[in-house]
C-alpha positions in Angstrom: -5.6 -11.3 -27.6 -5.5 -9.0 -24.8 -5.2 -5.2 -25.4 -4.5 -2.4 -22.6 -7.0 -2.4 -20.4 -8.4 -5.9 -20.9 -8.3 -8.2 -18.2 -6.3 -11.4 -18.1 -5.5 -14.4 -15.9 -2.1 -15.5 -14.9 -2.0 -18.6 -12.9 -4.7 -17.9 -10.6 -4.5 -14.3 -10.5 -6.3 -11.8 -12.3 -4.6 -8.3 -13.5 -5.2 -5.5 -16.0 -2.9 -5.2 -19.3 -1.3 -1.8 -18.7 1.7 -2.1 -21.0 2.5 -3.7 -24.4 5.8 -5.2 -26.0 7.9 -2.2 -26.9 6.2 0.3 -24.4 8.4 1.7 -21.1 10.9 -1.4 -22.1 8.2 -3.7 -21.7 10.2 -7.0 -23.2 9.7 -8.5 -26.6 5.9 -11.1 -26.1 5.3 -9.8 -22.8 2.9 -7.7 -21.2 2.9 -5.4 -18.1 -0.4 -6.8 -15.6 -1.2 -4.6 -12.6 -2.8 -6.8 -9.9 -3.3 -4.0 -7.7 -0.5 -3.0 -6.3 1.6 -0.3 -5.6 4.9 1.0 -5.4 6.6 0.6 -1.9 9.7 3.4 -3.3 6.8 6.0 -3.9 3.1 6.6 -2.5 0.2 5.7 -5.1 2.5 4.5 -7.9 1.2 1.5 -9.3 3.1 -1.7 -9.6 3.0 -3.5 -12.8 4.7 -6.8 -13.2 5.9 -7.9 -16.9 4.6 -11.9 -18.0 5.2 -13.9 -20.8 2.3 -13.4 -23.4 1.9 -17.1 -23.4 1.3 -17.4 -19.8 -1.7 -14.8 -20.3 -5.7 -16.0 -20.5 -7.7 -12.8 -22.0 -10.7 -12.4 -20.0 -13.7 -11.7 -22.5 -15.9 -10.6 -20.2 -16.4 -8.9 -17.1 -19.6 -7.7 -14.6 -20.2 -3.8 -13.7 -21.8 -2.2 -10.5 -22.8 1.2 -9.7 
């Protein structure tokens, strides 16, 4: 199950969990992914899109550079 921050894939894109059901109107079994983008109503506001739960593959892992 994926948890803020985790990373999931949807479709073939990958995003970041950065809301839950419940949080900011975040509808019942979905989450809110950010995939990177922003706002085009206001500068450096990130845009996250809300997605079914079910159409959601946790990512377990992930690689780190310096």
């Amino acid at each position: 199950m994926a948890t803020i921050g985790g990373f999931v894939k949807v479709g073939d894109s990958i995003g970041v969990v950065v809301g839950l059901t419940g949080i900011n109107g975040i509808p019942e079994d979905h989450f809110a992914i950010w995939y990177g983008e922003f706002s085009k109503m206001a500068d450096e506001v990130p845009l996250a899109k809300t997605v079914p739960v079910d159409y959601c593959v946790h990512i377990a892992s992930y690689d780190v550079y310096h």
